[in-house]
Backbone atoms as SQL, in Angstrom:
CREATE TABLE atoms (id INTEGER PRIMARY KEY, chain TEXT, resi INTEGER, resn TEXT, atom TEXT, x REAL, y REAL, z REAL);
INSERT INTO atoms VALUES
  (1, 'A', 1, 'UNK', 'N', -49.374, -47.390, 16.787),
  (2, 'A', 1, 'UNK', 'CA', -48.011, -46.848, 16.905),
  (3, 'A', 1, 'UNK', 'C', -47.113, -47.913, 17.498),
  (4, 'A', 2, 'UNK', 'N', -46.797, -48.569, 16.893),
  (5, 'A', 2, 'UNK', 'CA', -45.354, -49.555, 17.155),
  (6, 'A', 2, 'UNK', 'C', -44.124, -49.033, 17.079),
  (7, 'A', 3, 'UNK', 'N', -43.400, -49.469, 17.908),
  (8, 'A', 3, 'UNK', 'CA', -41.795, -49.234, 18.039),
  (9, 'A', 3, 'UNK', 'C', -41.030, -50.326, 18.330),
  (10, 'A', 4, 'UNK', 'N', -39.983, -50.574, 17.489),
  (11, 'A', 4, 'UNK', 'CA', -39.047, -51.574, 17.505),
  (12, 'A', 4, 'UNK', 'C', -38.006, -51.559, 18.307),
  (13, 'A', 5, 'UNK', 'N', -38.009, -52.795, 18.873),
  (14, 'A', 5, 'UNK', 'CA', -37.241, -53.171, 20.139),
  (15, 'A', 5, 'UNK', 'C', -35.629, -52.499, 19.687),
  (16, 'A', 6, 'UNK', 'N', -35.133, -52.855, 18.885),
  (17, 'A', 6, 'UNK', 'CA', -33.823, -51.455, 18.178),
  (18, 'A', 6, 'UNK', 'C', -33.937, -50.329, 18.613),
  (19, 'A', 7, 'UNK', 'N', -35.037, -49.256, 18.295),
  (20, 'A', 7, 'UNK', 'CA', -35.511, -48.217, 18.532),
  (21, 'A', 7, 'UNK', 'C', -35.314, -47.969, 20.161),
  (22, 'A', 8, 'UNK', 'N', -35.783, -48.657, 20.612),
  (23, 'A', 8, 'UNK', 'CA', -36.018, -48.935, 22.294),
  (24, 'A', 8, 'UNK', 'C', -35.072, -48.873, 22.658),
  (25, 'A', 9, 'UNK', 'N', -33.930, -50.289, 22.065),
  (26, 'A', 9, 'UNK', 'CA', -32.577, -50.031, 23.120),
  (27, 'A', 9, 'UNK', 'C', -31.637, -49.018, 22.821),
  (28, 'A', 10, 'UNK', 'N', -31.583, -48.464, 21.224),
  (29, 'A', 10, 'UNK', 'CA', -31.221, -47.137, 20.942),
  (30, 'A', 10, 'UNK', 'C', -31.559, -45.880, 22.016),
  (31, 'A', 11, 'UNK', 'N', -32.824, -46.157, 22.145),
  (32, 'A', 11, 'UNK', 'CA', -33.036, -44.355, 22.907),
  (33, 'A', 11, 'UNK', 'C', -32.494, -44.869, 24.591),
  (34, 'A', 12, 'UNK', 'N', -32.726, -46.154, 25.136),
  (35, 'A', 12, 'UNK', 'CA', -32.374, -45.754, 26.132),
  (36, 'A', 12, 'UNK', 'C', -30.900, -45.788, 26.421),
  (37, 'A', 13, 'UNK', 'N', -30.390, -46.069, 24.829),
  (38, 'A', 13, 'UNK', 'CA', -28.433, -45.633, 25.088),
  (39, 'A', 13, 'UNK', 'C', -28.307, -44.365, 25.411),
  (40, 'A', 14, 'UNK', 'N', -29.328, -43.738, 24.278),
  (41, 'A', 14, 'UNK', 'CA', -29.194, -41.943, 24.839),
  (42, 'A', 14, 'UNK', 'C', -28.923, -41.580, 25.949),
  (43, 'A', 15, 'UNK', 'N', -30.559, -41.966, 26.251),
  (44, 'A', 15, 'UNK', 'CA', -30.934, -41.547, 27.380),
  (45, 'A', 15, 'UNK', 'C', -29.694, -41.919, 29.205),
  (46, 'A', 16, 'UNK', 'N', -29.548, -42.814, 28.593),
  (47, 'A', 16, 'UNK', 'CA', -28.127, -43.063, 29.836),
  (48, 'A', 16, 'UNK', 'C', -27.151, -42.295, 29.520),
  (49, 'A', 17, 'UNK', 'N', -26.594, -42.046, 28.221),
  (50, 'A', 17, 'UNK', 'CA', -25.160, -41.411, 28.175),
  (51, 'A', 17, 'UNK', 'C', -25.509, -39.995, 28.656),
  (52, 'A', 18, 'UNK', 'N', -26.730, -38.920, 28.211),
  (53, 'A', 18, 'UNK', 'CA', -27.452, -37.810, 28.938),
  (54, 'A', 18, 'UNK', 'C', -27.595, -38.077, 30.547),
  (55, 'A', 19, 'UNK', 'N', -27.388, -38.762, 31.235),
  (56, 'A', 19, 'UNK', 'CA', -27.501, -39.106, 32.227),
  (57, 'A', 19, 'UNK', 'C', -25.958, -39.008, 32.850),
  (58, 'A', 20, 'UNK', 'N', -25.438, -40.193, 32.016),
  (59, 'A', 20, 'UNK', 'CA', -23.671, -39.770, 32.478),
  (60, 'A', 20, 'UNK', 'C', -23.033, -38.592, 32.222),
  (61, 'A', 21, 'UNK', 'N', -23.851, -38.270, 30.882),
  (62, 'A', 21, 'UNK', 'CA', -23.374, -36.610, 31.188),
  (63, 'A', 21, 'UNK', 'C', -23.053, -35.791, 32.586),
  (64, 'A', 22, 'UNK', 'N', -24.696, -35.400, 32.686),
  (65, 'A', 22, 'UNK', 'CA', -25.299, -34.581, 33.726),
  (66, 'A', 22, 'UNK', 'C', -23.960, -34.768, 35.047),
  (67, 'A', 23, 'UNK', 'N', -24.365, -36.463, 35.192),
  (68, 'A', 23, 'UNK', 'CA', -23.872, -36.989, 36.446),
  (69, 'A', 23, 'UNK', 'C', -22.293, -35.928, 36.528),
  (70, 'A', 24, 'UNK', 'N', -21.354, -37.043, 35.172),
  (71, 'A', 24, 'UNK', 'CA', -19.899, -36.099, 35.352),
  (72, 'A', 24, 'UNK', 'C', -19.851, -34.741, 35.554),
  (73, 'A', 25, 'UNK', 'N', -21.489, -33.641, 34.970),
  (74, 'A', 25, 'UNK', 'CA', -21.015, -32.381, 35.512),
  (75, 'A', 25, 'UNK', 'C', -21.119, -31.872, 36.830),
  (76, 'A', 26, 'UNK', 'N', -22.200, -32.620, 37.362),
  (77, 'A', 26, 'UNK', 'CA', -22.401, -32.549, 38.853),
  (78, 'A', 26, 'UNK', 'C', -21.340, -32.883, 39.586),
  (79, 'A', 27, 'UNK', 'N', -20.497, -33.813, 39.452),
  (80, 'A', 27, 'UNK', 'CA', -19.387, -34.226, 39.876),
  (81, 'A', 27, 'UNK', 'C', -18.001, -33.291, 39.768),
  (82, 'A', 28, 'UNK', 'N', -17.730, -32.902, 38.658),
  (83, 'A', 28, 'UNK', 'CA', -17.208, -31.910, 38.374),
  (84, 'A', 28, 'UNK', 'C', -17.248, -30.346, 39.250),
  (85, 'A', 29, 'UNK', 'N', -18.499, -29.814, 39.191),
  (86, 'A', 29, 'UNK', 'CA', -18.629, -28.768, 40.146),
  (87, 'A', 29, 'UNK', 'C', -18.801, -28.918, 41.209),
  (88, 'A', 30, 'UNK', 'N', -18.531, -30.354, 42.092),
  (89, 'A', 30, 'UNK', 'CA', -18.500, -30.727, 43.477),
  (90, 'A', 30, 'UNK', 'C', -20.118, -30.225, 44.189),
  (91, 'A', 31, 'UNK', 'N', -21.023, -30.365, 43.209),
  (92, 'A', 31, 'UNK', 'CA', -22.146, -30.063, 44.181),
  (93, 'A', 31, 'UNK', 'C', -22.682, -31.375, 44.926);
C-alpha cells in the first residue's frame, strides 16, 4: 500500500482547514 507524497500533502490540507474550522467555532462560542 503506497501513497503519494501529493496524496499526503493533500490530506493534511484537509486535515488543517478541519482544524481551522473547529478552532473558529470554538472561538466563536467563547468557550
Amino acid at each position: 500500500y503506497l501513497v503519494s507524497k501529493t496524496s499526503i500533502y493533500n490530506d493534511i490540507k484537509v486535515i488543517n482547514k478541519v482544524i481551522e474550522g473547529y478552532g473558529s467555532k470554538i472561538v466563536s462560542k467563547g468557550c
